[in-house]
N, C-alpha and C positions, 0 to 999 in steps of 0.2 A: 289665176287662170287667164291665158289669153283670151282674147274674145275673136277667136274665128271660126270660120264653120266647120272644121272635124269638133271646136268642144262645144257645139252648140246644138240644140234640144232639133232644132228642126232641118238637119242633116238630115236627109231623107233619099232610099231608094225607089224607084218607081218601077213596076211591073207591068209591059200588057199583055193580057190575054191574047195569042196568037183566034181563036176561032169567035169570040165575041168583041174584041178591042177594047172589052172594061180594063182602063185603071188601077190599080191597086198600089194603094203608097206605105211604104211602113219606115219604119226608123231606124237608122244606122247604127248596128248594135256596137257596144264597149268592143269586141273582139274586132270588128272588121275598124272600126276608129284607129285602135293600137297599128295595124294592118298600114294604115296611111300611113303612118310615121314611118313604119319599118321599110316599104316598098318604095315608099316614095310616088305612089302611083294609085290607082285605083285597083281594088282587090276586089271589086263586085261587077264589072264592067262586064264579066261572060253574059251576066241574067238583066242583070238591072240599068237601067241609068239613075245616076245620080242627079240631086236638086236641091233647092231649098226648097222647103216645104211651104214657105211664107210668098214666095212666085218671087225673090230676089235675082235669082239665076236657076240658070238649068243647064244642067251637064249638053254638051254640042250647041247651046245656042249662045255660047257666048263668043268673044274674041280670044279667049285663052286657050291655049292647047294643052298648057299644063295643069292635069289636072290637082300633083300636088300644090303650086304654084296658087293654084285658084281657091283651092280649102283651106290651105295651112299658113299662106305666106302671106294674102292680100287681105289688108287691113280694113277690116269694115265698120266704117262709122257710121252709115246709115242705114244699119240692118233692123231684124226684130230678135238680134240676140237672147238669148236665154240657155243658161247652160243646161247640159242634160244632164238629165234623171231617167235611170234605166228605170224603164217600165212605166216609165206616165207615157198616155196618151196625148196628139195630138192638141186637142178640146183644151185637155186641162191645161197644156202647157201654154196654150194661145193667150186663156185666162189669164195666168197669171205671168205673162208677160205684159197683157195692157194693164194689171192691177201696177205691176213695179213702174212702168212708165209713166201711166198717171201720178202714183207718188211720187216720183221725183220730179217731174213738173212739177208736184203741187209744193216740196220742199223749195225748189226756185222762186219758185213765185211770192211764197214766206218769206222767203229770202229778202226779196228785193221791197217787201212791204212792210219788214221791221229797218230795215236802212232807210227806206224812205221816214218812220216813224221817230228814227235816231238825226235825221236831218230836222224834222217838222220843231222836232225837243229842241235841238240846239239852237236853231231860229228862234224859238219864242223866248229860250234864256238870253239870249244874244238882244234880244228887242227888251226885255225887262227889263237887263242892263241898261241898255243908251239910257230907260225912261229913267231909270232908278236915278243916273247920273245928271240926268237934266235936272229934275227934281234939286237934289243935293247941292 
C-alpha cells in the first residue's frame, strides 16, 4: 500500500453548520477514496472540505491547486500515516498510530544497542588477544 493520504485512516472531510458554525469531521468513506482515483479530483467538494485529520494540511490552505496531485501523488514522509480501517474512529486510530510509532522507535533504538554490544564484544576479544599474545 502506498502511504498517501486517499489510503490513509485520517483522510478526513469536514462539515460546518451554516446557522451554529460547529465543526463536524468524519472520515472519508472506501467509496468516495475509489472516487479520487476515478475522477481524479475531489468527489465531496459540493458539502465538504477536505483535510487531514491529524492538522498536516487542509484542503484551500495549501499551495496546491491540485487536489488529486496533493492526495494521491505527494509523497509524505513526515506525516501520522496509518492506513484505513473502515469503521474505526478517529480516537482509536490516533492510538494506535502512536503505539506503532513508538515501536519502531523502539526497534531502532534496539537496533543500534545490540551493534553497539556487537562492537563492545569484538573490543574485548580483540584486547584479550593482543594480552594472550604478549603473554605467549
Amino acid at each position: 500500500m502506498k502511504r498517501n493520504c486517499k489510503n490513509c485512516h485520517f483522510l478526513s472531510k469536514e462539515y460546518v453548520e451554516d446557522n451554529t458554525g460547529r465543526r463536524l469531521n468524519f472520515a472519508v468513506s472506501e467509496g468516495e477514496r475509489k472516487q479520487i482515483e476515478i475522477q481524479k479530483n475531489n468527489p465531496i467538494k459540493e458539502y465538504y472540505s477536505t483535510e487531514c485529520h491529524m492538522g498536516v494540511w487542509r484542503e484551500g490552505a495549501t499551495k496546491k491547486d491540485n487536489f488529486f496531485e496533493l492526495v494521491v501523488k505527494q509523497k509524505r514522509d513526515n506525516c501520522f500515516f496509518f492506513p484505513y480501517q473502515a469503521d474505526m474512529l478517529f480516537q482509536a486510530a490516533e492510538v494506535l498510530q502512536k503505539r506503532e510509532q513508538d515501536n519502531k522507535e523502539l526497534k531502532q533504538s534496539n537496533m543500534y544497542t545490540r551493534i553497539g554490544l556487537w562492537v563492545a564484544t569484538g573490543a574485548l576479544l580483540l584486547n584479550a588477544l593482543i594480552n594472550w599474545l604478549r603473554i605467549a
